[in-house]
C-alpha positions in Angstrom: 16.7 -17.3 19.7 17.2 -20.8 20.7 20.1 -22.1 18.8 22.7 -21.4 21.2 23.3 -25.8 21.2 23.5 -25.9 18.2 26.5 -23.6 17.6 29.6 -25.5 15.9 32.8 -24.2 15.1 33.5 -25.0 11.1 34.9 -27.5 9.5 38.9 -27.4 8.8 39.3 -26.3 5.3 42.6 -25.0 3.2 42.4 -22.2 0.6 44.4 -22.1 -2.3 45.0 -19.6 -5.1 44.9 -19.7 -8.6 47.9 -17.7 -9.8 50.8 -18.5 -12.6 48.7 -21.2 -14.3 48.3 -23.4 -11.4 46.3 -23.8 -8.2 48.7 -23.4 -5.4 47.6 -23.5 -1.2 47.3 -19.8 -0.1 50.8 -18.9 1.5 51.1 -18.2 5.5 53.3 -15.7 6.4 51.3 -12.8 5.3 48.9 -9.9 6.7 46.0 -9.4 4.4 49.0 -10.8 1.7 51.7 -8.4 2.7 54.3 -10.7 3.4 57.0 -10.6 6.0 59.3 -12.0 4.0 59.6 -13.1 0.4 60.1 -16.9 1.0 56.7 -16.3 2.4 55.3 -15.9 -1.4 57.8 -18.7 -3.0 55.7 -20.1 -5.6 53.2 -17.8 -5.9 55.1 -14.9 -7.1 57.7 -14.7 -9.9 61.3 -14.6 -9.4 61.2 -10.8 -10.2 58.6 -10.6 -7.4 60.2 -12.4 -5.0 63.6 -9.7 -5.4 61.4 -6.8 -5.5 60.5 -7.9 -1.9 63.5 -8.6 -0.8 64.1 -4.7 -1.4 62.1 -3.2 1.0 64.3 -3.4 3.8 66.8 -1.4 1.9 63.7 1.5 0.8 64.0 5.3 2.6 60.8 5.0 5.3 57.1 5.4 3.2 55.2 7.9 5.0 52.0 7.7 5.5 50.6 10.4 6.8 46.5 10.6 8.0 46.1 7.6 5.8 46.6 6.2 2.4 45.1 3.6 0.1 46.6 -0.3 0.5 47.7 -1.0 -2.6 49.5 2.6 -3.5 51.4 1.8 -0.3 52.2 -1.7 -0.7 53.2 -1.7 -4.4 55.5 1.4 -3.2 57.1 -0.7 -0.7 56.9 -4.5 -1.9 56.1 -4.3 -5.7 52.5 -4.6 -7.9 53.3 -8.2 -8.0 52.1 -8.7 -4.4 49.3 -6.4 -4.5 47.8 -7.6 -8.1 48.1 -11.3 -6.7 47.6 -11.1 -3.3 46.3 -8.1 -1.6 43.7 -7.6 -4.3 42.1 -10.9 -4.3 41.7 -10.8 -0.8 40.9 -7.1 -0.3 38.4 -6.9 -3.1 36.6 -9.9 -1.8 36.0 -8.6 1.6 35.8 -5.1 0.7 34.3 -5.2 -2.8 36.9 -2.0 -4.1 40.0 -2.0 -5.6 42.7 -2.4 -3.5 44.6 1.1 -4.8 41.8 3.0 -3.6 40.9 1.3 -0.4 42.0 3.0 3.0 44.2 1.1 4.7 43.6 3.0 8.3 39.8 1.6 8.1 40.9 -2.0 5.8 44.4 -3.1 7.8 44.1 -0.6 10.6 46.9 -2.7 12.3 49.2 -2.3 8.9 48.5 1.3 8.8 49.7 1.3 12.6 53.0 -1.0 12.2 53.6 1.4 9.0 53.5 4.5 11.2 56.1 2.9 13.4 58.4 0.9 11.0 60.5 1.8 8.5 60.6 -1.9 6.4 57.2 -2.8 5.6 57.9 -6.8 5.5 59.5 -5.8 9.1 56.1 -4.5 10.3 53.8 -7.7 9.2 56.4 -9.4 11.4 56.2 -7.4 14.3 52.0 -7.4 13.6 52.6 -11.8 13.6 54.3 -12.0 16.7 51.9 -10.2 18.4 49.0 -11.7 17.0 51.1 -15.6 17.9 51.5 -13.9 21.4 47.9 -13.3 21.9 46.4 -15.6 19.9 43.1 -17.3 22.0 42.3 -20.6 22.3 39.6 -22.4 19.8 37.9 -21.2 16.6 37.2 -17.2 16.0 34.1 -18.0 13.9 31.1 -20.5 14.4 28.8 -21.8 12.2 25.3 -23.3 13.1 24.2 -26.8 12.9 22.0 -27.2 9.6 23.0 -24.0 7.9 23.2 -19.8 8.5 20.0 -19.9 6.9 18.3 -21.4 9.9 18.9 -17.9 12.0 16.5 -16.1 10.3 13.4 -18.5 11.0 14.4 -19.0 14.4 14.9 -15.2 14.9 11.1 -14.7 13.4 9.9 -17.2 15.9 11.8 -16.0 18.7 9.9 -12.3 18.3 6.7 -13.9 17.0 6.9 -15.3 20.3 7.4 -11.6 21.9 3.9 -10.6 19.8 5.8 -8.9 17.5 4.3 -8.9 14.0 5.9 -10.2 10.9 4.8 -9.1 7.3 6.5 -10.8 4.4 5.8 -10.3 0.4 4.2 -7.2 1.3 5.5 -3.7 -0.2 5.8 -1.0 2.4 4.4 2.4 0.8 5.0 4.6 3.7 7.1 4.7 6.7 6.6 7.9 9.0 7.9 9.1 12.3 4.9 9.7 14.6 5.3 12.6 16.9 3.7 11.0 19.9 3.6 7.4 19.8 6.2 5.4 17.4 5.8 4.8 13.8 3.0 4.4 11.0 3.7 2.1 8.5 1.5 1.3 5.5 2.3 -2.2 4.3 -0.2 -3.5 1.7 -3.5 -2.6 2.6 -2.8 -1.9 6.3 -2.1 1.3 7.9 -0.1 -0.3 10.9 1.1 1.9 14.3 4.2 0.2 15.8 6.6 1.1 18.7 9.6 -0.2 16.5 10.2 -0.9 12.5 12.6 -3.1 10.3 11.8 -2.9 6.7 13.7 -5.1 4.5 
């Protein structure tokens, strides 16, 4: 659509977390906030927290089975301390549930993996880390555009205006059918419309 120049990769910023009355930088050391090893939530967690971690390696193996949700199996293995201050935040923002329901084979597909394989859950993040240092690539992940996200859409509606394609906006759609012949009929507004191809947001 024309904005492959002005592609950008975004600008260097820290997170931080609110937790135990103070704003604190988000920890490293940690897979979707599993840690791999308590000093890797020193200051974030409480003393009682940081222990409970520091007991996984010593826990009979969790299995696992076809799947099961996050939370259940990281409060099992690390404590709700980790999950209620960690995993949750992050989990629930990206997946808008709560983390003691969520499916960890489709949420941390690679934590449900190491799980499968590992006996110590903190020993599994590890193992996930050093592969992900090992293969890490070269330059950002993400990009941003120059001016704003919110520039894609306009220069996507020119780009198929461009094409002929035909763009209807504040306009209710009352009917969308399936043509057997020849595409779709659409009735947006007043106009009965034919089209090879519909989007209706």
């Amino acid at each position: 659509v024309g904005l492959a120049g002005r592609l950008q990769p975004p600008a260097t910023a820290t997170a931080s977390l609110w937790t135990r009355g103070a704003l604190r930088p988000m920890p490293k050391g940690h897979v979707m906030g599993v840690p791999g090893t308590a000093e890797a939530l020193a200051g974030v967690l409480s003393d009682e927290g940081l222990a409970r971690i520091g007991r996984d390696a010593d826990l009979p193996r969790t299995e696992v089975g076809d799947d099961v949700a996050v939370g259940e199996y990281v409060a099992a293995r690390v404590g709700r301390e980790v999950v209620d201050r960690l995993v949750e935040p992050l989990l629930g923002g990206v997946y808008a549930g709560d983390a003691y329901r969520i499916s960890m084979r489709s949420a941390v597909p690679q934590l449900f993996e190491a799980a499968r394989t590992h006996t110590s859950l903190t020993e599994a993040v590890r193992g996930i880390q050093a592969k992900s240092a090992a293969s890490a690539q070269a330059g950002p992940v993400f990009m941003g555009i120059a001016g704003g996200v919110g520039t894609l859409p306009l220069a996507v509606a020119g780009a198929l205006r461009a094409d002929g394609v035909e763009i209807l906006t504040g306009t209710p759609v009352t009917e969308l059918r399936r043509e057997p012949e020849d595409g779709w009929r659409v009735v947006a507004g007043d106009r009965a419309l034919h089209a090879d191809a519909v989007v209706v947001a």
